[in-house]
C-alpha positions in Angstrom: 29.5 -4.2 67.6 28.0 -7.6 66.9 24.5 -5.9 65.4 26.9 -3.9 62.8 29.1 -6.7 62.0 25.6 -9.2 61.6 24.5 -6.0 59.7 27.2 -5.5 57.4 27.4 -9.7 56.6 23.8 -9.5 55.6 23.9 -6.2 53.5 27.5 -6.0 52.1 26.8 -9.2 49.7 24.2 -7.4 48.1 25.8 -4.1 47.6 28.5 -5.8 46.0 26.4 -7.9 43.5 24.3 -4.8 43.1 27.1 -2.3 42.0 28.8 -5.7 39.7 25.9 -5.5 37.8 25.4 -1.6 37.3 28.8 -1.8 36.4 28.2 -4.3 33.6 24.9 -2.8 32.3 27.1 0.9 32.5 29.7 -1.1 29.9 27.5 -3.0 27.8 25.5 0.4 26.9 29.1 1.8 26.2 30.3 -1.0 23.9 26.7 -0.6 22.4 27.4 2.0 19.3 30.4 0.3 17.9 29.0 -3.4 18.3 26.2 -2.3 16.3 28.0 -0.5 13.6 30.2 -3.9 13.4 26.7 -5.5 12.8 25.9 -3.2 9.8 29.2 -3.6 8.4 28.6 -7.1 8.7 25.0 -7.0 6.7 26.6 -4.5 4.1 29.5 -7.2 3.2 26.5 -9.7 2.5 26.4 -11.4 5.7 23.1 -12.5 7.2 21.6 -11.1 10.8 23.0 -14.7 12.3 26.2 -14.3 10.8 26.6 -10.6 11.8 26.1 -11.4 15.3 28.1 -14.6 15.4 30.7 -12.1 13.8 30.4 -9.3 16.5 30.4 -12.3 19.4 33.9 -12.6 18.7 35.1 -9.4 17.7 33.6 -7.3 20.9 35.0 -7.4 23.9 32.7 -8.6 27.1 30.5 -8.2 28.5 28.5 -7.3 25.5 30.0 -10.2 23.8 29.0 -12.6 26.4 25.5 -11.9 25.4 26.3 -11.7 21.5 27.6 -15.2 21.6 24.3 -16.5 24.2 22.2 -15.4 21.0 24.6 -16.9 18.7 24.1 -20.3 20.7 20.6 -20.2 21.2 19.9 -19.8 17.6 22.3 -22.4 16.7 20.4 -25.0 19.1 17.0 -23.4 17.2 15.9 -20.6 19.1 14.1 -17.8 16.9 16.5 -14.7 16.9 13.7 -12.4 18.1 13.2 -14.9 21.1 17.1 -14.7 21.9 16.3 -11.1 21.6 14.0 -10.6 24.3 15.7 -13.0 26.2 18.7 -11.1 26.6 16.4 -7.7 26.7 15.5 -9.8 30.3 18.9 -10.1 31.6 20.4 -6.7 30.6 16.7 -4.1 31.0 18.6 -1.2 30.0 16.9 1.3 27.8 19.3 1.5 25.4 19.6 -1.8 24.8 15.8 -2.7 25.0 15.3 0.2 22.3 17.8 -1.2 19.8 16.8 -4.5 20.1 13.1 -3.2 19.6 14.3 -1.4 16.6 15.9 -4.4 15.2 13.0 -6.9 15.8 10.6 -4.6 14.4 12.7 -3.6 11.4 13.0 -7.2 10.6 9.4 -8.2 10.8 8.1 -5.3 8.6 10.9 -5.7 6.5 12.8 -2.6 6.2 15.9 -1.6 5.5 17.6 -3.2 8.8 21.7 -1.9 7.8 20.1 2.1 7.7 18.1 1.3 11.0 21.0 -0.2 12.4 23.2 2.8 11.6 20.8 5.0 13.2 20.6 3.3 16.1 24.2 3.5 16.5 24.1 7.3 15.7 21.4 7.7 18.4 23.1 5.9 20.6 26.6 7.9 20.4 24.9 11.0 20.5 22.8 9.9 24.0 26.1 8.8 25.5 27.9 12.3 24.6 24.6 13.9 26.3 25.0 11.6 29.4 29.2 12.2 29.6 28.4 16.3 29.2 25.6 16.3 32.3 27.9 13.8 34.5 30.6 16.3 33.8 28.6 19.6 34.8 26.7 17.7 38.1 30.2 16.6 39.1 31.5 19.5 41.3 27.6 19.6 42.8 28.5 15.9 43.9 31.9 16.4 45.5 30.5 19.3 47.1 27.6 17.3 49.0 30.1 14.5 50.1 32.2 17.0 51.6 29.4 19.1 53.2 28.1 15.3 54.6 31.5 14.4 56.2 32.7 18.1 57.2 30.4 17.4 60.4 32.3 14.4 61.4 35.9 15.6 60.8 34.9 18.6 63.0 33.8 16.7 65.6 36.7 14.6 65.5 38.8 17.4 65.8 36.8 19.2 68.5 37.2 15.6 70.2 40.7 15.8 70.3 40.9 19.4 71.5 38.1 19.3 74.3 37.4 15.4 74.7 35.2 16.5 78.0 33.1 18.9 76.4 32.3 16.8 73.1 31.9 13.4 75.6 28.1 14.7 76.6 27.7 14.1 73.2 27.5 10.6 73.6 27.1 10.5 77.6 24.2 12.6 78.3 20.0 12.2 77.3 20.3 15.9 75.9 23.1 14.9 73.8 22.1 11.9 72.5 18.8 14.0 71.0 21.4 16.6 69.9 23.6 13.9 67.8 19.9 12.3 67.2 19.1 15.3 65.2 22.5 16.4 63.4 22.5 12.7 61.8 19.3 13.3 60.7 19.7 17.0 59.3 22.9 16.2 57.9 20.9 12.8 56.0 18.4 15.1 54.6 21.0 17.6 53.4 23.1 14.9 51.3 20.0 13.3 50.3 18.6 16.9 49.1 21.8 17.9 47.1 21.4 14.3 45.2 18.2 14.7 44.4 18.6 18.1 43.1 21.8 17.7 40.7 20.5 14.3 39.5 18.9 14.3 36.1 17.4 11.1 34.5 19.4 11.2 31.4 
């Protein structure tokens, strides 16, 4: 009992912090679309690349903002934008966001037309996260499936348990079951970790 508690205090931090931040990349490249369509409209009214993002600092909401409004800062205090850029490329490394950034870099150092790049990024953008929604949607019943096929083993057991406590106890009591339980944790491991791997797509 100690060894899982000390186990659980040294792993459940980092779980936690771990799924936080998926969970603030996962919004960021959902606010993405619309906070650069705000940018464009920006640049179309006149506005200048500063302005557009000091502009879409305060009208998104965080966490995308939150790193709209570092920018906004660090250009104030005399950062070049396309260092802020790649700054916050380095605390958000999402593809999305690394890509659109790219695009806007690039666009501005060329000197194209940055409001028809920006508006294309936003279309590519909308059209990836449709894409994503629609796979998510058609890999979710594979999912539930495996999680229930992964557990079905213990709420069997617990129920034979209950029924025939003296038969199930050489489970746990005996050197023959403790290679059978060995080798139903580890076939059961496999299978979940084989249906994940075959219903997850890189999107």
């Amino acid at each position: 009992l100690t060894s899982l508690v000390a186990t659980g205090a040294l792993t459940a931090p980092a779980w936690y912090w771990g799924r936080l931040r998926r969970q603030r990349f996962r919004k960021i490249e959902e606010q993405l679309p619309d906070a650069f369509m705000m940018l464009a409209s920006s640049l179309q009214a006149g506005a200048s690349i500063n302005m557009a993002f000091q502009s879409a600092s305060t009208q998104v909401p965080p966490p995308l903002s939150q790193e709209f409004q570092l920018i906004v800062r660090k250009v104030q205090l005399g950062v070049n934008l396309d260092t802020a850029l790649q700054e916050m490329e380095r605390r958000a490394p999402l593809d999305s966001l690394i890509m659109a950034s790219s695009a806007i870099r690039i666009s501005r150092e060329v000197g194209g037309n940055l409001i028809e790049t920006i508006k294309s990024m936003a279309d590519t953008l909308r059209r990836k996260f449709s894409m994503e929604g629609k796979i998510i949607s058609l890999t979710a019943q594979g999912k539930a499936q495996g999680r229930f096929m992964a557990f079905l083993p213990l709420l069997v057991g617990g129920g034979l348990a209950f029924l025939d406590p003296d038969a199930m106890s050489k489970l746990i009591s005996t050197p023959v079951g403790y290679a059978v339980s060995l080798v139903i944790i580890v076939m059961q491991a496999l299978g979940y970790i084989f249906i994940n791997k075959t219903i997850s797509i890189d999107t």
